[in-house]
N, C-alpha and C positions, 0 to 999 in steps of 0.2 A: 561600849567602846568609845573611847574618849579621844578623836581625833580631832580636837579643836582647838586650837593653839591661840596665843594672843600674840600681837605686834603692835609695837610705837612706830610708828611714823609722822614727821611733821607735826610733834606732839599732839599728835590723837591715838586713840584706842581702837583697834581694830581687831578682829577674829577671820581664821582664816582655816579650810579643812587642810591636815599636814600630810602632804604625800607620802612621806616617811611613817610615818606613824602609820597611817592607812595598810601601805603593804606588810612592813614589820611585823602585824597583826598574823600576816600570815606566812611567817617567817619567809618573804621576799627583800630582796634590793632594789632600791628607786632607780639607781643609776642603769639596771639591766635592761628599764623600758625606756621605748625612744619615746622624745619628748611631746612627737602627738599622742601618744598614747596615753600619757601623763595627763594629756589636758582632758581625755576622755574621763580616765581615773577620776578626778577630782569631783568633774562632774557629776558622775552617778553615786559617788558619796556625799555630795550634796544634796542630790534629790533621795537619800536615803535609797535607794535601787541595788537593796545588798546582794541578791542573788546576784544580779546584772553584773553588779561589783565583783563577786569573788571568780563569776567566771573569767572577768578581764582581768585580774590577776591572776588569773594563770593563765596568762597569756602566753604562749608557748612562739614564738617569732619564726622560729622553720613550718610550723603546720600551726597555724590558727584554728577556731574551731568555735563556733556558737556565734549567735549575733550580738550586738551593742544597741541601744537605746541611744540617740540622739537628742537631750534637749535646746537647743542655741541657745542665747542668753539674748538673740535679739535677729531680726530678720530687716535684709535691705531688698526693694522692687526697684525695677527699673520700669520705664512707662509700657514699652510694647508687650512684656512679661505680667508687670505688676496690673494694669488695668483690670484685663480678663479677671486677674485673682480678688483684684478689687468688684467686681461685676459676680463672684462667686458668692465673697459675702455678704453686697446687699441680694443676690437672689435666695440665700440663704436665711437673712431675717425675713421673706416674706414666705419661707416654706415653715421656717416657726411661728408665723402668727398663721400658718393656713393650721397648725395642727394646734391652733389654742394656744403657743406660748406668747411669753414674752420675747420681744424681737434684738432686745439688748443682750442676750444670754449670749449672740453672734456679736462678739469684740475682742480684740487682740490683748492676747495676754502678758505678752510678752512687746518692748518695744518694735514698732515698724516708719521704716524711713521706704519713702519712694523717691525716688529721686529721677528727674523727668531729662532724661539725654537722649532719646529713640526717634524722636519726632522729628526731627530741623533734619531737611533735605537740602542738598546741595543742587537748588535750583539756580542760582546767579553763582557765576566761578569767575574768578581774574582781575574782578573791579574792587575800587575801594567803597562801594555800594553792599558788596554782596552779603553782610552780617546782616546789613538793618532790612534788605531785599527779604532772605532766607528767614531771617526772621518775624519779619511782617506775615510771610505766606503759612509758617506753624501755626501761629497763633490764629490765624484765618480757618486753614483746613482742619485744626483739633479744638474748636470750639467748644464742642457737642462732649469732645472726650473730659477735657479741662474744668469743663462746668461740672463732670460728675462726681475728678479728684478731688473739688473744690466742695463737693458736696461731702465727700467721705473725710473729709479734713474735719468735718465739724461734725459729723456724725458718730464718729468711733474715735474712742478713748484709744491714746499709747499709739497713734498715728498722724507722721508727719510728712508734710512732702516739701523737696526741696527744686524751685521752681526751675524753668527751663533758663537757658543762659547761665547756666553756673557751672557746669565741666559735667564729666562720664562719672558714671556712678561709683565706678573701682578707684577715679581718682580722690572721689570727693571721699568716698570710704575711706580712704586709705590718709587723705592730708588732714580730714577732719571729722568724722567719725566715728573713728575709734579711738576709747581709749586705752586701748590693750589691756590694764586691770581694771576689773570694776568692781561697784562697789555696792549693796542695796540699802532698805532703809535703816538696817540694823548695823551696820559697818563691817558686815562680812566682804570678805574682799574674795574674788574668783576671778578666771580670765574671760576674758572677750571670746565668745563666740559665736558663729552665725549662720544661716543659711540665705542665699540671694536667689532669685530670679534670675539670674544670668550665669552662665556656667561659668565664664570669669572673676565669680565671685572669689576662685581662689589666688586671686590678688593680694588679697590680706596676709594670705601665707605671708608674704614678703616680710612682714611687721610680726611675724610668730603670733598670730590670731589662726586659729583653726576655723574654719567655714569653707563650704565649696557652693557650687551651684546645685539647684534643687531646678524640678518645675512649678508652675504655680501652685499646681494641686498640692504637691508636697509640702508648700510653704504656707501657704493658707490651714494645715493642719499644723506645723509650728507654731500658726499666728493663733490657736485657737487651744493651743497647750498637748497638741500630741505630740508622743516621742517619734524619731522618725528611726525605722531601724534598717541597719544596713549589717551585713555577714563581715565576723572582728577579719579585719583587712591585713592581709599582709603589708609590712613595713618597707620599703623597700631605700637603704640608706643609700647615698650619691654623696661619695667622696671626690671633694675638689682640690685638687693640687694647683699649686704654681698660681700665674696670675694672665691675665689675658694681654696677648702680645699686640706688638702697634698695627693702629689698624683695626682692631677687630672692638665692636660694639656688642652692649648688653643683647643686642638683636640678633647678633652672629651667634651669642652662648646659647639666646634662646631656642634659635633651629637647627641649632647642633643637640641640644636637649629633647627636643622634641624627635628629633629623627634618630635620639641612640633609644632614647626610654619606648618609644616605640618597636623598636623594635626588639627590644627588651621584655615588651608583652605586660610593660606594668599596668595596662586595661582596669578599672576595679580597684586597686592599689592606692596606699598611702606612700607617697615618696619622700622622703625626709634627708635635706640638704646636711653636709658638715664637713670638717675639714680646713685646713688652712688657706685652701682658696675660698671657700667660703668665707673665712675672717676677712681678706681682699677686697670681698666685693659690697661694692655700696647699697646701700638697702633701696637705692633706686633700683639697682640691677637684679636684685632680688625677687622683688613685685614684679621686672618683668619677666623672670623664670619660671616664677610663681603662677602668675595669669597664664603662660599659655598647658600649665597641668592637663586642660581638657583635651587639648592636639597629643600632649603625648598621651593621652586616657590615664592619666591617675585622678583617683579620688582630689587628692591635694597634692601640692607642691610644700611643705612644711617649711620653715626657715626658722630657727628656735631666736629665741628673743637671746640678744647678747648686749656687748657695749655700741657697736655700729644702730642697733632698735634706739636707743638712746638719744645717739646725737641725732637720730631722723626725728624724731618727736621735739627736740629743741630746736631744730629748726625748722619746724613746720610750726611752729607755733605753740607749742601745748606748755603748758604753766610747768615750773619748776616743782611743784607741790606734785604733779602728776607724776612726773618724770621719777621723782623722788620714790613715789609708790609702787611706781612699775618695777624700781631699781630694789628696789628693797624686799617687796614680795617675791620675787623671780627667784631672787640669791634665795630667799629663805625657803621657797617650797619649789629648789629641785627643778626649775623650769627658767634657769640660767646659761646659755652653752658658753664653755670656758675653755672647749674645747679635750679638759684633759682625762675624759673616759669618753670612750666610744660605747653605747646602749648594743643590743642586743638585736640586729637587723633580721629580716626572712634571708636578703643576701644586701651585698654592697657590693655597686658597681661605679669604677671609679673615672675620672674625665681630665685631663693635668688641660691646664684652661691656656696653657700656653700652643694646645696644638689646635685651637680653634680661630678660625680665619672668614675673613668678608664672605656669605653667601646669602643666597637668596632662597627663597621656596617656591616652588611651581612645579609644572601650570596649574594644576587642580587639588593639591591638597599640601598642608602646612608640613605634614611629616615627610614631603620630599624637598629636601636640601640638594642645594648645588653652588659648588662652588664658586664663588664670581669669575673662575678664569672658565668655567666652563659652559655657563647659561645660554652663552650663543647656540655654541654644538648641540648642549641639551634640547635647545627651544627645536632645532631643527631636523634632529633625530622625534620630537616627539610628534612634528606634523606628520609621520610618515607611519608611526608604531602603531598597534592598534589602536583601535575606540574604547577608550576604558581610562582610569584614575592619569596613567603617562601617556596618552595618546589621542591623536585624532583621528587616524586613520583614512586620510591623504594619499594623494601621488604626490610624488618625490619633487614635480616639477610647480607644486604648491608655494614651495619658499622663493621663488622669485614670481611670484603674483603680485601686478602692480593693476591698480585700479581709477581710474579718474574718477573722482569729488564729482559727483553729482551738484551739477550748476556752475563748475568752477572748469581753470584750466591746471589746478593741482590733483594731486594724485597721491595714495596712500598704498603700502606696499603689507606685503606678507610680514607681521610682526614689530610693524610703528608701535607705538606708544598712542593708546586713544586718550586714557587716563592717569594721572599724577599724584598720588593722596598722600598727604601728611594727614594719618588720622588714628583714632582706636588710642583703646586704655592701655595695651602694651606697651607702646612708644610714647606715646604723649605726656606721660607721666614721668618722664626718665630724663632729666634737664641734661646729662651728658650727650645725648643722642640730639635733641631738638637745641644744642646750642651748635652741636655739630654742625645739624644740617645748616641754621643760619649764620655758622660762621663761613661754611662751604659756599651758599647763594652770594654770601658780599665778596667771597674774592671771584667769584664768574661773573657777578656784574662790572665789577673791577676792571675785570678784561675784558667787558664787553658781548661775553656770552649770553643769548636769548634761549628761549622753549620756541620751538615752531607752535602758530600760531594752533595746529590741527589735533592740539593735546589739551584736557579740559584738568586743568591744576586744580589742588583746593589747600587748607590748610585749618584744620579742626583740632584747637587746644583740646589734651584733656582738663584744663582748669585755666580760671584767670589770674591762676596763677602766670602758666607758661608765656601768656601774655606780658605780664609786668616784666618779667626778666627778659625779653626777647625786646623789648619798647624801649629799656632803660640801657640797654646794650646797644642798641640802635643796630637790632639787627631783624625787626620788621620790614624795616621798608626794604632792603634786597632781596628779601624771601619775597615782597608786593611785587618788586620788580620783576621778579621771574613767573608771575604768574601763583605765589602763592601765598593769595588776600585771605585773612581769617574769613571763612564761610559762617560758621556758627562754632557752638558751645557743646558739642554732642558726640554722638558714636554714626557718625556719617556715612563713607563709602565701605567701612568694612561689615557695617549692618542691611547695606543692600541701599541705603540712601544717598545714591550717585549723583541724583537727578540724571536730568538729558545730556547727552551730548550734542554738539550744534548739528541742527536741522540737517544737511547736508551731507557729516557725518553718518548717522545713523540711517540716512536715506542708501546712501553707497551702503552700509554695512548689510542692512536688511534683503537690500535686491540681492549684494555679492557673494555672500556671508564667507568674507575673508576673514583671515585668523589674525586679531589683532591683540593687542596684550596692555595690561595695565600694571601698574607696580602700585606699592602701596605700603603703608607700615604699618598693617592691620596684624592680626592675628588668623583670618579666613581668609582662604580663597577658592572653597567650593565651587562647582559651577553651577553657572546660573545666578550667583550669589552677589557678583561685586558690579556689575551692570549685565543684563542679556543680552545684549550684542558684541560682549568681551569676551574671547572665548579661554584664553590664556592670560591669568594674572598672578602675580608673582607678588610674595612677602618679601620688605626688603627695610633697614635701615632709612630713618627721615634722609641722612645726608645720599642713601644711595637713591634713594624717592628723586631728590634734583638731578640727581647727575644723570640717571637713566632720563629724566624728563629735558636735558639736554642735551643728551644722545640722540633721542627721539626715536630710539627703537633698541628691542630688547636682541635683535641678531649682533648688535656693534659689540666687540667683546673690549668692556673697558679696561682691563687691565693692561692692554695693546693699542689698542687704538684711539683718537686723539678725540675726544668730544668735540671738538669743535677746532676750525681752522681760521683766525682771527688775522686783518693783517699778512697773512703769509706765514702764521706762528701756528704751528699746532699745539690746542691746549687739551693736557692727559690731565684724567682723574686724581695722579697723584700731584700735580700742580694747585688744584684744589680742595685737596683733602687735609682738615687742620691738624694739628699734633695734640697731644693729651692736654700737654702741658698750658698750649692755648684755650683747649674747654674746662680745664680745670682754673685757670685765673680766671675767667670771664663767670664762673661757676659761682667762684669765692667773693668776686667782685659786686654781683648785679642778685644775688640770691639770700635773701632773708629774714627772720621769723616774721618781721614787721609786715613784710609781705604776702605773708600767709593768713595773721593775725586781720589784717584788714579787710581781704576779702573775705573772709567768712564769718566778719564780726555780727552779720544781719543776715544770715543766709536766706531763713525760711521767708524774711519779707524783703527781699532785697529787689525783686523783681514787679515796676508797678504794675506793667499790663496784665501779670498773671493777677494782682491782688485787686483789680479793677474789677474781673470777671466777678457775675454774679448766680446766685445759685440758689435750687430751694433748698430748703432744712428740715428737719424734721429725721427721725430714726429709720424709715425706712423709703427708698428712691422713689421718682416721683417716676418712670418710664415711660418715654417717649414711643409710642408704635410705628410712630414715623422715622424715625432716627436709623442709621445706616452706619453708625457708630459705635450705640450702646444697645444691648437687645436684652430682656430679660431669657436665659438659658430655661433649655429643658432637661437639664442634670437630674431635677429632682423630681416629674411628674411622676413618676412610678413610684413614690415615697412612701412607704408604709404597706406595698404590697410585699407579695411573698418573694423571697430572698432568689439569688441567682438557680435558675435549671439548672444541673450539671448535663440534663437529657439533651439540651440548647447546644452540643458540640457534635450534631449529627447529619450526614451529607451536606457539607459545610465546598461552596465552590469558591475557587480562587481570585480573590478581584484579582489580583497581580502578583507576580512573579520578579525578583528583584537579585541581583549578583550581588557580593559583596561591597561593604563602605557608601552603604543607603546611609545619608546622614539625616538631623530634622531638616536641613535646609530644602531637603529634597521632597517629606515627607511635609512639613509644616507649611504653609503659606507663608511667603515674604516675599520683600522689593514688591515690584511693578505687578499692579491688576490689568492684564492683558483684554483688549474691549472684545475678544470672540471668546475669550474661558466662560466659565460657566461664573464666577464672581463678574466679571462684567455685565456678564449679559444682566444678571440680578440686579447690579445697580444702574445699567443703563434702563431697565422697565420699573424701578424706579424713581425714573424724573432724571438721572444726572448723571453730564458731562461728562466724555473721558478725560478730560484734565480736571475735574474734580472725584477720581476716585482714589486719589492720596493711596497709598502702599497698604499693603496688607497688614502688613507692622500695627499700621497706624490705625485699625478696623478689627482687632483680636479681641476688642469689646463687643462686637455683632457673630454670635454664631451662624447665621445665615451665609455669611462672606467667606466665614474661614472654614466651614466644611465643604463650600464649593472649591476652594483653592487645594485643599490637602489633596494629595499625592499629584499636585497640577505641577509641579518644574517642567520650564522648560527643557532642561536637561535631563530628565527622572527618565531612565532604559526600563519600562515591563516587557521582561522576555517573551510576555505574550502577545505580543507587538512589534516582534525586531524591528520590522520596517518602519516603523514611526518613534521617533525622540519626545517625549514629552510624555502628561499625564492621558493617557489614552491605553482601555484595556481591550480584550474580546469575551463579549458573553459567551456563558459554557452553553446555552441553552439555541443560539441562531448561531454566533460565529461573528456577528454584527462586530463591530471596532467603533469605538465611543469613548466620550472621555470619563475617566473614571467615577468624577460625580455620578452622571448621569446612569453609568452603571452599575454602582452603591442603589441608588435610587431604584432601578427595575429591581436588583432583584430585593430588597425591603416590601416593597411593592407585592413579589410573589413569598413572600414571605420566607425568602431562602437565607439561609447563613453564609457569612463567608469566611473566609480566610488567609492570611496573608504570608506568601512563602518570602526565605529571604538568607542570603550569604551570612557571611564574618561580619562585625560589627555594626550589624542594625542600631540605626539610631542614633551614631556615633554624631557629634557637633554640640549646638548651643542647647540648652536647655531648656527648648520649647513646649510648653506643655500643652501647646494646640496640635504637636503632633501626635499625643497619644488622646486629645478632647475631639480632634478630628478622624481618629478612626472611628472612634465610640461612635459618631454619630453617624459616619457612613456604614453602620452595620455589621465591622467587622468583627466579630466575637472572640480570634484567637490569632495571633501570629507563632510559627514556624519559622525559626531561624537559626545559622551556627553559633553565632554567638553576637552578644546586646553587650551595648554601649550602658555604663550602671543608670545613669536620669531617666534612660527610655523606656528602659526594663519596669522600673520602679511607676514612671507615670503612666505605662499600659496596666499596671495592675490595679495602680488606684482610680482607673476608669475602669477598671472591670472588663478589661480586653485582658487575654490568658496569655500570656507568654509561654512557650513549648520551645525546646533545645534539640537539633541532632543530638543524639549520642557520640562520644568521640569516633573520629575516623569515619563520620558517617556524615555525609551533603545530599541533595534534593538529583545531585549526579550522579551518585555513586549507588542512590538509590533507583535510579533509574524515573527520579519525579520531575513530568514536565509539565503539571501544570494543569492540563485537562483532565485532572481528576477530581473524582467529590470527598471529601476527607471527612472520617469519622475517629473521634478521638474517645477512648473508651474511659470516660470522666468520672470516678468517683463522686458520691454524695459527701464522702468524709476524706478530702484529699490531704495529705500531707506534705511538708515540706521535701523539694527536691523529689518527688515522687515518679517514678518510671511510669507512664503511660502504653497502653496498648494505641497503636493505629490504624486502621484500615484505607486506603486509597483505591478507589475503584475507578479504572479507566478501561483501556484494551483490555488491563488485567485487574488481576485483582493483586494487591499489593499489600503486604501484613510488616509493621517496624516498630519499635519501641521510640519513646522520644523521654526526655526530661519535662516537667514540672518547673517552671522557673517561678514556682513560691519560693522565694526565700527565708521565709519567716513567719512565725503565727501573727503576725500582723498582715501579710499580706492573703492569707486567709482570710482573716475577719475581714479585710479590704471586698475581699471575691463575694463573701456571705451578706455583705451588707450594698451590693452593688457597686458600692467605690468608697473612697474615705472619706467624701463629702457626704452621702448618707449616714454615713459613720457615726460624724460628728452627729451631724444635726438628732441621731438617734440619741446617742451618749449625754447630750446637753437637754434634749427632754427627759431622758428618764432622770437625771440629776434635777430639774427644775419641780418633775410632779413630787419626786421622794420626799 
């Protein structure tokens, strides 16, 4: 089969595999498949994977059917994600020199970029101090971590890191790491594809790159050349009409998106944008529909490469040589949108962009939208609803709770404003929204409008980029004015790195535990997640970030009422709100390649304190036993013993019990190490300070810290527990009430299994792969749930934790399951995919149910037989090394 075609470009010779040619073979039409699919196409004909091949050409788009092989063309980490995985590898070369190998057969095969944005805390806020403050203090508390990036930098081939102070990794992906066609040493030409560490990695969509977010486990087996498989995905296309009306921002499309596709159930799903509002919209606007794919649970957000991919590559800087290859491959193999065939969707569900309007998201999860003429009503119908995703479960007479400021003679009411964020890769990448908001701050300072003093501002490019054009417009310094001084370079308040709010603050919040709200232009707003003394925070537009932050509370309904009373003037929202036509000159005027070209003309050494740092060398890590940072894992002591028991799924009791929309935030350790959890108490015994235990984020390289943390939220409900919030269970065996470490730990101890019951989308959030490296190690063997979020599914299995499904029409209620029972799952020795399970539950009664198998695939088989895919490999790469 002769699918390999030639092409001139920029007078050179290239080859390239011809999508045409490929399906024609099997008398198909290119044009029938939608364009991610295309990218899949190519790919498994380039790794020669013809079976794999001929079942995705016949891809059938109403009913899909069999899995895909995954290979990326290149993998990005971010710090809090990537470390761990970097901590995987080097524990990985010392498990092949324990069994006789060589320790280098553990090197990425493929390229890997880290790119370091996790770490920088919004310790100093409001001063023109607070970057070089914030960032004196990273660099202090990640010493230990930095010294071991520093170390894998020289150690493993095809890996690069790009140091801290340079923006969020989606952005730096997106202005300077991709080159959407590439190229290898032979001049075969394929597209860019990838898998990241952070579930936002499908950013990239925006730029027609296919990649989504993986967890580490999963990417570390990319880095190391396994395919990754996932069940061929329904397509789901999203037709865009018309164009988005005045007023309304890429922010407003994205959680209108968010809150229709969710509810749309695209969960698992491929969603693939198209359409004439699509043509409309700027490929900034794109990236930020794209990014938030994992709020609405799809796989990806797709955006196919057209003329608007073009001009975004010319102006970010990329060589006209490039531009020219992108332009030329795309047209020639079929992976061009022109708009004038529409491909062959599972269904399309269409959006006219002119009926989307200013909202916000809140209080607890991104897929609930609310209008801006509504968020007052909202905020105070939801103190009153129940305790659950809209509610807190309040009296009524909650919303006028005023509290005096501890130390002071001011006072903070039901629903202030504690916190202010310009931050995160959805927004900060998006120069229409961040010139918004700094053209909105200079006409409020203009007139004289402030932030009360008792709101902690901050303002987190995602690149410096957003910098130059914000300085050169001379529209920093009224964003300074109001309280919003560049913090740092990173993914700050929406990854849980708030820092403090002022001492007095948080003293009143703590004693009162009033309901107070933060706004923010993140992508999250889980609880627990955006500070723990915040209990309601709400997604929202940079320019709506100021305005709320000069209202000073989220009860004030701005579209009515006056921000602020100047002089005897009342000044409204729309007084300060600019017109397109103003972001669009100041866009044109202060934004260019030149700009882009410069900052990123030295990336990887651009930062001296990181290149200061020193470190040992050598092939495999030197491990500090003292270190409270980096820890060598116990993944692989059982290494060469005999494969998983299926008999290990027998009177298995329940650490905990969970309702529906458990996300990792809640499951995974992050933000603040509280000094009476069970992570504190570890790092207070030993040796050190609770203002030296830095976030958990920043300690996903010590498995000691982040198995005491998992399922510790603040906010995390075990039904076995109503009476207590947080990570605290009851043993099946006294009745005792403890926090779930400590109860992991008894029953390991008595050598009992456990088990984890759980609603509708377990798992559902970021990408965290210590939420499924932290069950493993709390002993749990198998989770029971309605239905899994696709990352969490995938990373329980490759720890070798069992994933189990209700059958449809069937809950842990319906079955009459509360919990106090011992669950026996009747496990084959030769399980198959999707396989129906026998169960038994013995409590009062005795209780007999069928459940689902969530293998989805003979790879996550061999995953289960081999204890996880980290044995996997290390198995795979020895018997290649002795052959």
């Amino acid at each position: 089969m002769d699918w390999k075609k030639e092409l001139f470009v920029n007078d050179e010779h290239y080859t390239y595999f011809d999508l045409s040619s490929i399906v024609n073979t099997y008398q198909k039409k290119i044009a029938e498949y939608p364009y991610s699919i295309r990218v899949l196409l190519e790919s498994l004909a380039r790794h020669q994977e013809i079976t794999d091949l001929e079942n995705l050409i016949a891809f059938d788009a109403k009913q899909p059917s069999g899995v895909v092989p995954f290979r990326p063309s290149r993998v990005v980490l971010q710090d809090f994600t990537g470390v761990p995985a970097v901590v995987d590898l080097a524990a990985m070369r010392d498990a092949v020199v324990n069994l006789g190998g060589d320790p280098r057969v553990i090197n990425p095969e493929i390229p890997v970029t880290l790119v370091v944005d996790h770490s920088v805390q919004v310790d100093c806020a409001g001063t023109e101090e607070s970057l070089a403050y914030n960032t004196e203090k990273e660099f202090e508390r990640n010493h230990e971590r930095y010294q071991f990036l520093k170390w894998a930098q020289q150690a493993f081939d095809n890996f690069e890191v790009v140091p801290p102070e340079t923006g969020i990794i989606h952005q730096v992906n997106l202005e300077y790491l991709s080159d959407v066609i590439l190229k290898n040493d032979d001049n075969l030409l394929f597209p860019d594809s990838l898998e990241g560490t952070d579930s936002h990695t499908t950013m990239i969509n925006g730029l027609g790159v296919l990649g989504w977010g993986v967890g580490g486990i999963e990417a570390e087996a990319a880095i190391l050349g396994e395919a990754s498989y996932f069940p061929t995905p329904e397509v789901i296309g999203v037709e865009l009409t018309g164009t988005l009306s005045l007023g309304a921002t890429a922010t407003d499309l994205a959680l209108y998106l968010t809150e229709l596709l969710r509810n749309e159930k695209v969960v698992g799903k491929f969603v693939e944008y198209f359409g004439a509002g699509y043509k409309s919209l700027s490929l900034s606007d794109r990236a930020t529909i794209a990014n938030m794919a994992p709020e609405y649970g799809a796989t990806c957000g797709f955006c196919p490469i057209d003329e608007e991919t073009l001009s975004y590559l010319r102006l970010t800087g990329r060589s006209e040589k490039q531009v020219k290859l992108v332009e030329v491959y795309a047209k020639q193999n079929n992976l061009f949108y022109d708009g004038s065939e529409t491909p062959a969707y599972t269904r399309v569900i269409k959006l006219d962009l002119s009926t989307v309007h200013s909202s916000v998201a809140g209080p607890k999860r991104p897929q609930d939208r609310i209008l801006l003429a509504d968020v007052s009503e909202n905020f105070q119908t939801s103190l009153t609803n129940p305790s659950g995703p809209k509610g807190f479960g309040l009296s009524a007479d909650e919303i006028d709770r005023i509290e005096t400021i501890s130390g002071t003679d001011n006072s903070i009411e039901t629903g202030d404003l504690a916190l202010a964020a310009i931050t995160s890769c959805t927004n900060t990448s998006n120069p229409s929204v961040m010139v918004a908001a700094g053209l909105l701050a200079k006409k409020a300072v203009n007139l004289g409008l402030k932030v009360p003093s008792t709101i902690k501002t901050s303002l987190a490019p995602g690149s410096k980029i957003v910098t130059q054009y914000l300085e050169k417009g001379n529209l920093l310094e009224p964003l300074a004015a109001l309280g919003f001084d560049i913090v740092g370079y990173g993914c700050t308040t929406c990854i849980g790195n708030s820092g403090p709010l002022a001492a007095e603050i948080e003293t009143t919040l703590k004693e009162s535990e009033l309901v107070v709200s933060a706004v923010l232009s993140g992508n999250r707003n889980f609880e627990g997640r955006i500070h723990p003394l915040i209990k309601a925070n709400y997604l929202a537009s940079p320019p709506l970030v100021i305005a709320y932050a000069l209202a000073g509370s989220i009860k004030k309904d701005l579209t009515k009422e006056a921000l602020a009373t100047i002089d005897g003037k009342e000044i409204y929202l729309q007084d300060l709100w600019p017109s397109q036509e103003e972001v669009n000159a100041y866009i044109n005027d202060f934004l260019n390649p030149e700009d882009f070209r410069e900052a990123y003309s030295n990336v990887y050494q651009s930062n001296e304190r990181w290149n200061k740092i020193e470190t040992s060398e050598g092939d495999c890590y030197d491990w500090d036993d003292a270190s409270t940072y980096i820890a060598n894992p116990p993944f692989f002591k059982d290494l060469g013993k005999t494969a998983n028991d299926s008999n290990g799924l027998t009177n298995l009791q329940v650490l905990a019990k969970f309702g529906d929309s458990v996300t990792t935030d809640h499951i995974s350790p992050a933000g603040n190490i509280g000094l009476q959890s069970p992570a504190g108490k570890y790092l207070k015994d030993h040796g050190l300070t609770y203002k030296d235990f830095n976030s958990f984020g920043s300690r996903r390289g010590n498995h000691e810290v982040m198995m005491r943390g998992t399922f510790g939220n603040i906010r995390i409900q075990n039904q076995l527990t109503p009476e207590i919030t947080g990570g605290y269970t009851k043993l099946s065996t006294t009745g005792e009430e403890l926090p779930i470490y400590d109860a992991a730990m008894y029953y390991q101890k008595e050598q009992i299994g456990t088990v984890i019951l759980a609603g509708k989308d377990y798992g559902m959030g970021s990408s965290r792969d210590w939420a499924a490296k932290g069950t493993n190690l709390l002993g749990v063997k198998a989770v029971l749930a309605e239905s899994y979020e696709r990352i969490h599914r995938s990373n329980l299995v490759m720890m070798g934790v069992i994933p189990f499904e209700y059958l449809p029409g069937e809950t842990a209620q319906s079955l009459g399951l509360t919990g106090k029972e011992s669950y026996s799952f009747d496990f084959p020795a030769e399980p198959s995919i999707n396989q129906i399970i026998d169960v038994t539950a013995i409590g009062e009664d005795e209780l007999h149910f069928k459940v689902k198998l969530r293998f989805d695939s003979e790879a996550d088989i061999a995953y289960w037989k081999n204890q996880g895919i980290l044995p996997l490999v290390i198995n795979k790469k020895m018997q290649k090394e002795q052959a």
